[in-house]
C-alpha positions as semicolon CSV with decimal commas, in nm:
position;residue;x (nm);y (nm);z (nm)
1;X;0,241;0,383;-4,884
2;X;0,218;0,237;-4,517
3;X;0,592;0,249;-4,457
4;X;0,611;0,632;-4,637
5;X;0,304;0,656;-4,369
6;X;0,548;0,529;-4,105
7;X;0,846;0,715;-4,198
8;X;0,643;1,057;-4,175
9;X;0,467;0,927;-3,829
10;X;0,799;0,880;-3,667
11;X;0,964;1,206;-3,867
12;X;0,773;1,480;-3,774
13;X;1,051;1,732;-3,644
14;X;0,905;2,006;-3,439
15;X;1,051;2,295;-3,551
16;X;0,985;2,707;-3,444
17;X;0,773;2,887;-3,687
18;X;1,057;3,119;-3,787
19;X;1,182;3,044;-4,139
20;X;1,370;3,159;-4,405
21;X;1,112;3,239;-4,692
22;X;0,803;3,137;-4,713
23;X;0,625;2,839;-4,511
24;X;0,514;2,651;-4,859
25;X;0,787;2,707;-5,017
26;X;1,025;2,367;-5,032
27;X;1,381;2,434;-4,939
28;X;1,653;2,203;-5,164
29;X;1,869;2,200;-4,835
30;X;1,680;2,236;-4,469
31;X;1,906;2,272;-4,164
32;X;1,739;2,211;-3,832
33;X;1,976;2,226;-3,498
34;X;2,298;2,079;-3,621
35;X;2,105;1,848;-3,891
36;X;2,067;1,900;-4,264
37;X;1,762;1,785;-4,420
38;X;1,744;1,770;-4,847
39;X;1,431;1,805;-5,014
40;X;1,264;1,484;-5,133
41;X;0,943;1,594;-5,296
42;X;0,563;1,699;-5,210
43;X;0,332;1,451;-4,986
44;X;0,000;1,458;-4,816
45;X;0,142;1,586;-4,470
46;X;-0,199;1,692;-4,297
47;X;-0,284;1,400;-4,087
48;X;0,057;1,504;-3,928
49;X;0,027;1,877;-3,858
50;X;0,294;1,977;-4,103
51;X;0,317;2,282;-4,193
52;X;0,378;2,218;-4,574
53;X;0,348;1,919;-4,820
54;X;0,702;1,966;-4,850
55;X;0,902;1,623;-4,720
56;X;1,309;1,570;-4,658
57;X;1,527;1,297;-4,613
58;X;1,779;1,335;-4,348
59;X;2,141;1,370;-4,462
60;X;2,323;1,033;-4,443
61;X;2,016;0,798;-4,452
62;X;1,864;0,839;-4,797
63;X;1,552;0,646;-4,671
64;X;1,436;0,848;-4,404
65;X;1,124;1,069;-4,477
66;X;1,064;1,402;-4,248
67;X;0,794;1,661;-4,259
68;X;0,818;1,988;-4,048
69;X;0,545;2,124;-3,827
70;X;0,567;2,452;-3,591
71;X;0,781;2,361;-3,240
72;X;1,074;2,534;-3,074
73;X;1,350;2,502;-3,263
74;X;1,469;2,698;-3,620
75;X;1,437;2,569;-3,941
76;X;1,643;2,724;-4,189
77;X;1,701;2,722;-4,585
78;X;2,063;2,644;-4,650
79;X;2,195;2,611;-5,029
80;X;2,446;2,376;-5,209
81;X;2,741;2,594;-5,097
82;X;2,652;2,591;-4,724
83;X;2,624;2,218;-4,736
84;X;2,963;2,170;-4,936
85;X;3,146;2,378;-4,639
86;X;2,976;2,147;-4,427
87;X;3,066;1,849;-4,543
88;X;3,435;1,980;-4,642
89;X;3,450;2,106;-4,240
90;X;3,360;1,740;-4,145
91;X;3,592;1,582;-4,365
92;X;3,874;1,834;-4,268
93;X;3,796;1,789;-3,901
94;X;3,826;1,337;-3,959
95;X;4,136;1,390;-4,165
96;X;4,304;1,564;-3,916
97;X;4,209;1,377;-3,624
98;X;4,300;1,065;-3,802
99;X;4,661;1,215;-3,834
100;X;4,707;1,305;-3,508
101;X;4,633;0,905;-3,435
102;X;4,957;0,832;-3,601
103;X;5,174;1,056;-3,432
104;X;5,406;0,973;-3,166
105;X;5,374;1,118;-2,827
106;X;5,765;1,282;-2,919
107;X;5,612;1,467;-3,208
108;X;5,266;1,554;-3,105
């Protein structure tokens, strides 16, 4: 419990107070800014101002543990389809940088 204490201490994300649904309700996929958050389960979040039990690990470290309070930037519900095109956009975006690596400067 102290390192899940830890984690939550140093993930608090201030976000605005505008969401999509309700503030309670636990979104399977959170995007905040340009990061995705997925849902990890419900926690005693009040010693940290959050504004829900709700907490998220942070896509790409499975270990991290973030609660959300009120700040100034948007929170937003995304679902498994916006998260797909994400992640397919990404990959896209690698594969064809990695391609123009091989190219010679006579046929880029």
């Amino acid at each position: 419990k102290t390192s899940m204490k830890r984690l939550l201490t140093l993930g608090v994300v201030l976000i605005s107070s505008f969401s999509i649904g309700s503030e309670d309700e636990c979104c399977k996929l959170k995007s905040v800014g340009e990061h995705l958050y997925h849902y990890t389960g419900l926690d005693d979040t009040s010693e940290y101002s959050c504004i829900s039990e709700c907490t998220y690990s942070k896509h790409g470290e499975p270990d991290s543990k973030y609660c959300f309070k009120n700040g100034n930037q948007k929170a937003v519900c995304e679902d498994d389809d916006v998260k797909l095109l994400h992640q397919l956009y990404s990959g896209l975006s690698s594969l064809h940088s990695h391609l123009k690596s091989l190219l010679t400067p006579e046929q880029a």
